[in-house]
N, C-alpha and C positions, 0 to 999 in steps of 0.2 A: 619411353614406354607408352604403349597404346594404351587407354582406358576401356576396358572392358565391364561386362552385365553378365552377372550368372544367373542359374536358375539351381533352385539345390532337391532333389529328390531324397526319400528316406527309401533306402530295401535295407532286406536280411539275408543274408549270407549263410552258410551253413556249410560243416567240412565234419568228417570224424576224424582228420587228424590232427585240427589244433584251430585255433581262432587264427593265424596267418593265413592259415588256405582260404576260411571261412570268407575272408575280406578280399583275397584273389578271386574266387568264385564270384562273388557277386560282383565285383568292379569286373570280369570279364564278359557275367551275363549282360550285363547292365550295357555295355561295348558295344554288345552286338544291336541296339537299336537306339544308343542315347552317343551322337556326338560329338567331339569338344569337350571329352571331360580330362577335366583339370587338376580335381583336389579331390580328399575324402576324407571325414572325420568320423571317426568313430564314437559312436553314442550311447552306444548299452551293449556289455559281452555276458552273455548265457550260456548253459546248457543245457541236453537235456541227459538225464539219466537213467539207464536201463540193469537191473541185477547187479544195482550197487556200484557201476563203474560209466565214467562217460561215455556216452555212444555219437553225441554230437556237437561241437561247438557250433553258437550260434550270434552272428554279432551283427547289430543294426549300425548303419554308415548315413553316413549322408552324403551326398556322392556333388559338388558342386561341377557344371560345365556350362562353357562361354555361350551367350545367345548371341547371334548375326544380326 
């Protein structure tokens, strides 16, 4: 196995129909200009609430990917 060097980024994610999407969303925004990415770990799941019911999951990641 190669040894490799990450670099690890924090975003937030957001979905209204579950904290799954929430974390697809952002690992695919994230895609379109970061790289090599590798791994994600999730760090804090929110929401926010609107007339009593959730209207949005929201979940912070940290998204690790390989530097060259």
């Amino acid at each position: 196995m190669t040894d490799h060097t990450y670099k690890l980024v924090e975003i937030v994610g957001s979905s209204a129909d579950g904290s799954d999407g929430a974390i697809r969303n952002a690992i695919a925004k994230a895609g379109e200009t970061i790289k090599n990415i590798d791994w994600f770990e999730v760090v804090e799941t929110r929401g926010h609430v609107q007339d009593g019911k959730i209207a949005h999951f929201q979940v912070m990641i940290k998204v690790g990917f390989r530097v060259n």
